[in-house]
C-alpha positions, 0 to 999 in steps of 0.5 A: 425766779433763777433755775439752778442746775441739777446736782448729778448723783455720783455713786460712792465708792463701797464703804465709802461716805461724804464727811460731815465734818473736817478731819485729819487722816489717820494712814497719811497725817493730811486733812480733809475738808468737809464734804470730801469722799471719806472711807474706813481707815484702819484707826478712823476715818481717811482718804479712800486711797489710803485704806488697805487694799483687799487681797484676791484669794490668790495673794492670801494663799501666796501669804499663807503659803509664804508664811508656812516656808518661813516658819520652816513648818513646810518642810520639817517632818519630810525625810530626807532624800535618799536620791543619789548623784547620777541615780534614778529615783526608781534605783532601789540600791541604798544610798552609800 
């Protein structure tokens, strides 16, 4: 009787799982054979290095933030600066 090696078990990747089937990545057009580590893709099944990446709360607040300056929304309903050239902003005299 022949002793086979014992598979190791390699943890997957979160949301990630092996493909019962071949198939055809839906983010970069290439295929995968079956048995390959597949994970959710924005319209199906793919590679797990083309799934979009989560963004660190750092990177959503920089989206918003940018999103916000874009759309002007930031700075519409500030007034304008009644600062003068060579003025301190305390100066109490009325701009000219």
């Amino acid at each position: 009787m022949k002793k086979t090696a014992a598979k190791k078990a390699v943890p997957l990747p979160r949301g990630s799982l092996w493909a019962a089937y071949g198939g055809t990545c839906p983010a970069c057009f290439k295929d995968y054979a079956k048995g390959e580590v597949v994970t959710k893709v924005t319209e199906g099944w793919g590679h797990p290095g083309c799934a979009p990446r989560g963004l660190s709360a750092a990177e959503r607040e920089f989206a918003r933030n940018m999103a916000r300056i874009e759309s002007g929304e930031t700075f519409r309903g500030r007034k304008p600066s009644d600062w003068r050239r060579g003025a301190s902003p305390s100066s109490t005299r009325p701009a000219r």
